[in-house]
C-alpha positions as a LaTeX table, in Angstrom:
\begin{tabular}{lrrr}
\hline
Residue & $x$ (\AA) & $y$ (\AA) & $z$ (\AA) \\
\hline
Unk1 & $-3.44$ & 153.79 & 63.26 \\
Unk2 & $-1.28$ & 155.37 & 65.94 \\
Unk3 & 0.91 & 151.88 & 65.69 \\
Unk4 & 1.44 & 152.49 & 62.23 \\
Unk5 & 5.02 & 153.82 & 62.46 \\
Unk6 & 7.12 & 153.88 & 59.29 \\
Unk7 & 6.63 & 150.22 & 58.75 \\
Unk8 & 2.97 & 150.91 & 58.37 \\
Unk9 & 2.83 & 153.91 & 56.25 \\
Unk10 & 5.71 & 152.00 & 53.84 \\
Unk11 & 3.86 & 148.92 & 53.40 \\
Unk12 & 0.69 & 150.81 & 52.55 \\
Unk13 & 2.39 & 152.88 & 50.28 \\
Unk14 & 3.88 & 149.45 & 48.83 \\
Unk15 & 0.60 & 148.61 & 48.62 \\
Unk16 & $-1.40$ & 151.21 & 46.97 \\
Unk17 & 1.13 & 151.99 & 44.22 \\
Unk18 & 1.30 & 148.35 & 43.54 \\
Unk19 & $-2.17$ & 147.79 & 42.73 \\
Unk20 & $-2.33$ & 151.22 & 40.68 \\
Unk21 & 0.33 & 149.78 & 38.42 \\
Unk22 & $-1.22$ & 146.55 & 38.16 \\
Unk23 & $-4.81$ & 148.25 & 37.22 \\
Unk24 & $-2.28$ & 150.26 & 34.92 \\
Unk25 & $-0.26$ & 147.63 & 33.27 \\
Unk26 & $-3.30$ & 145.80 & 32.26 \\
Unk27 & $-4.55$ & 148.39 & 30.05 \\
Unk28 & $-1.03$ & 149.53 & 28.68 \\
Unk29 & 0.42 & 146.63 & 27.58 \\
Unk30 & $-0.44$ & 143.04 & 26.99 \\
Unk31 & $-1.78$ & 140.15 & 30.00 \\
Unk32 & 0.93 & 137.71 & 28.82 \\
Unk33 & 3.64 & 140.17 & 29.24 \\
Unk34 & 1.58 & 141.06 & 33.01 \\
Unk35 & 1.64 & 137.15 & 33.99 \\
Unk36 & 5.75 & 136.89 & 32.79 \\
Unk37 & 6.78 & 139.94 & 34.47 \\
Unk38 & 4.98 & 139.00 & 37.59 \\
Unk39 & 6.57 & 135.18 & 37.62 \\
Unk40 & 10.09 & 136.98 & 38.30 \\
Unk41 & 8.62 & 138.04 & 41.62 \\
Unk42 & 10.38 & 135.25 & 43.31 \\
Unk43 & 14.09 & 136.20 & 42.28 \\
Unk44 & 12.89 & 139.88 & 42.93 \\
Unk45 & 11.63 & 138.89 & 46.86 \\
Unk46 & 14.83 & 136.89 & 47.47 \\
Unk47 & 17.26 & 138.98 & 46.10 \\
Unk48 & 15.82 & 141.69 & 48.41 \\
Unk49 & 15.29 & 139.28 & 51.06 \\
Unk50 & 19.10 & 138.50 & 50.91 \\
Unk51 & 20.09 & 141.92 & 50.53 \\
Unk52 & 17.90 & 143.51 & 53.41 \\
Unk53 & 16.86 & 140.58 & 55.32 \\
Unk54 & 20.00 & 138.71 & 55.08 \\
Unk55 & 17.56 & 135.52 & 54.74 \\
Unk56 & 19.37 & 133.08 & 52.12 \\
Unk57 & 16.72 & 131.85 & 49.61 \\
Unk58 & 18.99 & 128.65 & 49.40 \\
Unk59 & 19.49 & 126.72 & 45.93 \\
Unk60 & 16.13 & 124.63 & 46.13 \\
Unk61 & 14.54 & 128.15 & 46.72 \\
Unk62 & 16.44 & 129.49 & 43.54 \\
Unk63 & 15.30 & 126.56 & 41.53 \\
Unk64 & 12.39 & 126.80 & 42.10 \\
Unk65 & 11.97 & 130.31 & 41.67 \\
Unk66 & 13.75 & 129.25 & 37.84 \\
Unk67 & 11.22 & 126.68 & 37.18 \\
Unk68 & 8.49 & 128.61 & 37.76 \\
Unk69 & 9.49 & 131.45 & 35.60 \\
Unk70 & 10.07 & 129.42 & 32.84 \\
Unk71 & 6.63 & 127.94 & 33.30 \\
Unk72 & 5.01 & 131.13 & 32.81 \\
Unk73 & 7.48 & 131.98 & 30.23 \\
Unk74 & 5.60 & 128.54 & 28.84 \\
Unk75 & 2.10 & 129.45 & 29.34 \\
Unk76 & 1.81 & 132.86 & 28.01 \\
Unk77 & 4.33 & 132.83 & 25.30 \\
Unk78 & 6.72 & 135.86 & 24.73 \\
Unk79 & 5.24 & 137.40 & 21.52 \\
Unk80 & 5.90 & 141.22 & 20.80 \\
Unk81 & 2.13 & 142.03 & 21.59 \\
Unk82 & 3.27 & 144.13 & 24.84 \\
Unk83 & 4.06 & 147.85 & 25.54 \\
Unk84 & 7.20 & 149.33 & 27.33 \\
Unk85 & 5.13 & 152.39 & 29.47 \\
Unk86 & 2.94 & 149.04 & 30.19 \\
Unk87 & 5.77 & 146.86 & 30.56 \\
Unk88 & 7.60 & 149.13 & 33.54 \\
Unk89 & 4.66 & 149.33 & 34.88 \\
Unk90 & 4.03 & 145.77 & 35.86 \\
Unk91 & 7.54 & 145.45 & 36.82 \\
Unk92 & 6.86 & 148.21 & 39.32 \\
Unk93 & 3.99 & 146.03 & 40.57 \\
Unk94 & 6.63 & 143.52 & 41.36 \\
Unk95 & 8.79 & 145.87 & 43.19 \\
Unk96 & 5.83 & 146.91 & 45.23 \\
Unk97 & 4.98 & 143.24 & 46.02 \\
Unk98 & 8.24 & 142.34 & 47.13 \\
Unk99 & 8.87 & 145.07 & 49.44 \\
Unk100 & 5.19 & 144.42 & 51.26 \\
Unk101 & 6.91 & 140.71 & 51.82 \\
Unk102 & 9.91 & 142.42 & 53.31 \\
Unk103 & 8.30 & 144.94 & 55.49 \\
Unk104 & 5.68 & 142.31 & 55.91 \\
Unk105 & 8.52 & 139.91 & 57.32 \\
Unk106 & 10.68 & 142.19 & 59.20 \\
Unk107 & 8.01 & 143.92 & 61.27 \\
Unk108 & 5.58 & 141.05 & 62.04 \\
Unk109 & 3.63 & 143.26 & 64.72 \\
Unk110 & 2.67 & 146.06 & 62.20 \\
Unk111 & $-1.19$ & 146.56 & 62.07 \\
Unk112 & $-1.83$ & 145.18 & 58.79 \\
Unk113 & $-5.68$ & 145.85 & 59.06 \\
Unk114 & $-4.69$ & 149.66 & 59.73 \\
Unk115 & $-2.20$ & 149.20 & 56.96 \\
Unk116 & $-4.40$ & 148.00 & 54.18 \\
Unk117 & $-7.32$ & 150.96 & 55.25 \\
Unk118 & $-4.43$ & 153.83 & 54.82 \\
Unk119 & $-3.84$ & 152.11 & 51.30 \\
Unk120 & $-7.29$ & 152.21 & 50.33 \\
Unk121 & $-7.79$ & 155.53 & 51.50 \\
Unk122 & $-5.16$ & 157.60 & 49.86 \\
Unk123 & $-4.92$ & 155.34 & 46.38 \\
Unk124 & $-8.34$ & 156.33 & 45.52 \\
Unk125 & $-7.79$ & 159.70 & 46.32 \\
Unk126 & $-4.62$ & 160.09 & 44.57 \\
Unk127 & $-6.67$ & 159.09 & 41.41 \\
Unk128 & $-9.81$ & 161.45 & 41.81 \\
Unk129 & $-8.19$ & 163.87 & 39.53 \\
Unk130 & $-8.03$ & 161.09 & 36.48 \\
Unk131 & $-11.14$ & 159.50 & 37.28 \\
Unk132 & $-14.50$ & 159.60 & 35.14 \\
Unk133 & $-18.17$ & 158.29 & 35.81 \\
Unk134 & $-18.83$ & 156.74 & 32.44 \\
Unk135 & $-20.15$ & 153.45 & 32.15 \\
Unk136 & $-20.37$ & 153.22 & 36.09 \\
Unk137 & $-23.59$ & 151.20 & 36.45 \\
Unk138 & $-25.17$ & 148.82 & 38.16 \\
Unk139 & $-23.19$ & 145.70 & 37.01 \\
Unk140 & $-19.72$ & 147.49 & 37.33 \\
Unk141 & $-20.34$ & 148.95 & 40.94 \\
Unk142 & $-20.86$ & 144.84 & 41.32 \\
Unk143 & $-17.84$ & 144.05 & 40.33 \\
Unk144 & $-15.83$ & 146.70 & 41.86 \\
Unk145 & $-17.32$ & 145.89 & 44.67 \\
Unk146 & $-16.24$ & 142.31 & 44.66 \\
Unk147 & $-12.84$ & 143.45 & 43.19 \\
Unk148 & $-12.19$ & 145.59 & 46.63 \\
Unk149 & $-13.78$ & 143.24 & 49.06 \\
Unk150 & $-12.52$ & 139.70 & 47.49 \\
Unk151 & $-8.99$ & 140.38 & 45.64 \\
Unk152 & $-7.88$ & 143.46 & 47.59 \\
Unk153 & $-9.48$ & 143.56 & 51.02 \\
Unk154 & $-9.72$ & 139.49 & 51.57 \\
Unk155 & $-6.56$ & 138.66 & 49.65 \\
Unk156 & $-4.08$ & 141.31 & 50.99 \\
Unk157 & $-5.09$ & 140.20 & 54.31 \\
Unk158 & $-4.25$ & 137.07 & 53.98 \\
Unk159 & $-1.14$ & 137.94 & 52.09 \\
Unk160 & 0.02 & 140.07 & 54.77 \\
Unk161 & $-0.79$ & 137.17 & 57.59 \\
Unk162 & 0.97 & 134.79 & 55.84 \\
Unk163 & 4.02 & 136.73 & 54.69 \\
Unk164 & 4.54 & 137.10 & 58.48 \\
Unk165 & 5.60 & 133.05 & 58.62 \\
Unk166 & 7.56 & 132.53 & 55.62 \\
Unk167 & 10.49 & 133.57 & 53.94 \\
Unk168 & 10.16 & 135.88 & 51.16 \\
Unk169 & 10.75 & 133.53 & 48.31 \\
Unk170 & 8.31 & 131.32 & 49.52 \\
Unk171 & 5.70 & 133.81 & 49.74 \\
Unk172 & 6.35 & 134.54 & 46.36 \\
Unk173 & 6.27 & 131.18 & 45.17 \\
Unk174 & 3.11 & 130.46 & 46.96 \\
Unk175 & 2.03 & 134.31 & 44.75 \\
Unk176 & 3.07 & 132.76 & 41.61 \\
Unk177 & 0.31 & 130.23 & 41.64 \\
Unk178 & $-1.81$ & 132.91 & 40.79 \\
Unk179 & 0.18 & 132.57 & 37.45 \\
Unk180 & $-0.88$ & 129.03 & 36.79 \\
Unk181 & $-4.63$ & 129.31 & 38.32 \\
Unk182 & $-5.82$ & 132.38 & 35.88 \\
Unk183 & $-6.35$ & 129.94 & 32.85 \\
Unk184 & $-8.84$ & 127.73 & 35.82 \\
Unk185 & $-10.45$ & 131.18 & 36.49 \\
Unk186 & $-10.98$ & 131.97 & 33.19 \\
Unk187 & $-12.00$ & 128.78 & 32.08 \\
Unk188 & $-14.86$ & 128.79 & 34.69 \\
Unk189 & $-15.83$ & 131.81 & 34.20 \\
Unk190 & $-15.82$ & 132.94 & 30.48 \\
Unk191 & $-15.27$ & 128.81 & 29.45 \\
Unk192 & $-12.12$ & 129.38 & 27.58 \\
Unk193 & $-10.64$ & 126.32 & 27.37 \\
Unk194 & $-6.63$ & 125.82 & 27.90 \\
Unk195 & $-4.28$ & 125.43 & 25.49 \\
Unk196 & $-1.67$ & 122.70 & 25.55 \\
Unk197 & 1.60 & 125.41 & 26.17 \\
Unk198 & $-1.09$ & 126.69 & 29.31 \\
Unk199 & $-1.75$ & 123.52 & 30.80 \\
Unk200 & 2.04 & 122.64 & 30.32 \\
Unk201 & 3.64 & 126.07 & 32.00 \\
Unk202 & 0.47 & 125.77 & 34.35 \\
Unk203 & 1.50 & 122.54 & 35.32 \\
Unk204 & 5.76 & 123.57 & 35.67 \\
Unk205 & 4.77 & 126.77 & 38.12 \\
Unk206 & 1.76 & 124.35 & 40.15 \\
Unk207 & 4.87 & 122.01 & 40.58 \\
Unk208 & 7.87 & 124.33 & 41.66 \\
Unk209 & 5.47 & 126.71 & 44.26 \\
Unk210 & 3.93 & 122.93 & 45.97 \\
Unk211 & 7.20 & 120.98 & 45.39 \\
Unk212 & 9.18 & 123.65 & 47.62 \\
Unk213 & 6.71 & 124.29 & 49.80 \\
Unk214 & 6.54 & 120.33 & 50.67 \\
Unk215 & 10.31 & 120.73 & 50.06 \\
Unk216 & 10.53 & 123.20 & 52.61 \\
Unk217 & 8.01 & 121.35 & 55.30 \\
Unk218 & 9.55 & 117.84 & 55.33 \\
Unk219 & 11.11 & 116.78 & 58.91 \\
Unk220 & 14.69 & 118.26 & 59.21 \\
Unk221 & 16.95 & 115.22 & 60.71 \\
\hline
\end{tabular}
């Protein structure tokens, strides 16, 4: 904690209000207009990256980004089902994701693990006020549980570690396959099946985030 240093407290800052407006954008507005909102995530990391990082996303970077926007553009549809308090929201989410890349990739020495505790700590706390225990029983405190160990503790981690090796649009390619792997999720879970436009924007975001990443890994002559 005494490492923490500006980079630090920013990126758990970053990090705390990001996954309070995620939380908050789920219940104010629609999941399709979540999922498209958080596709543009890769034009919102490399335009930062360029203007703060001076890292050029490059045109196959910019494509790619394109394609898989449109993909989830695809998948979820763009219907009027959404909400504009939600809608800002989720676009703050993105914000908040693309400067944790950033600060992520600038200061690769920054104690993530001390990083991700502050955000846990003073998120939480921040909310106390607005909080309720109704309906917290058994089953729930299971699933927060899993929630804060599995998508925040396990997945920011390795977020964080491997933000610290790419650029930022492909870390936020790589992010938008969380786009095309929901309907998967969901499918296993509550055994929804797919719908044709899903599997088809599914399919455009699976192949820009692993074409440019095998794009970006082939042998430089």
């Amino acid at each position: 904690f005494t490492r923490l240093g500006w980079a630090g407290v920013a990126y758990a800052l970053c990090s705390g209000c990001g996954m309070l407006m995620f939380v908050g954008s789920l219940k104010a507005t629609s999941i399709a207009h979540v999922a498209i909102i958080y596709a543009t995530l890769p034009f919102v990391a490399a335009g930062l990256g360029w203007l703060i990082l001076r890292e050029s996303p490059g045109k196959a970077g910019l494509l790619a980004a394109a394609l898989a926007l449109a993909g989830a553009g695809v998948m979820v549809g763009l219907g009027n089902d959404g909400a504009l308090l939600g809608d800002i929201m989720a676009f703050g989410m993105v914000l908040s994701m693309a400067a944790m890349i950033l600060i992520a990739r600038g200061c690769p020495d920054m104690p993530a693990l001390a990083a991700g505790t502050l955000s846990a700590i003073w998120a939480p706390l921040a909310m106390i006020p607005f909080s309720t225990t109704a309906g917290l029983d058994g089953t729930n405190l299971l699933l927060l549980a899993a929630f804060g160990l599995i998508n925040s503790t396990l997945g920011f981690a390795l977020f964080v570690l491997g933000s610290r090796h790419t650029s930022p649009v492909e870390t936020a390619l790589i992010g938008a396959l969380e786009t095309a792997l929901t309907p998967v999720w969901v499918w296993l879970v509550f055994h929804e099946t797919p719908t044709t436009p899903t599997l088809i924007g599914g399919a455009m975001v699976l192949t820009a985030s692993v074409g440019h990443i095998l794009w970006s890994a082939r042998p430089r002559r």
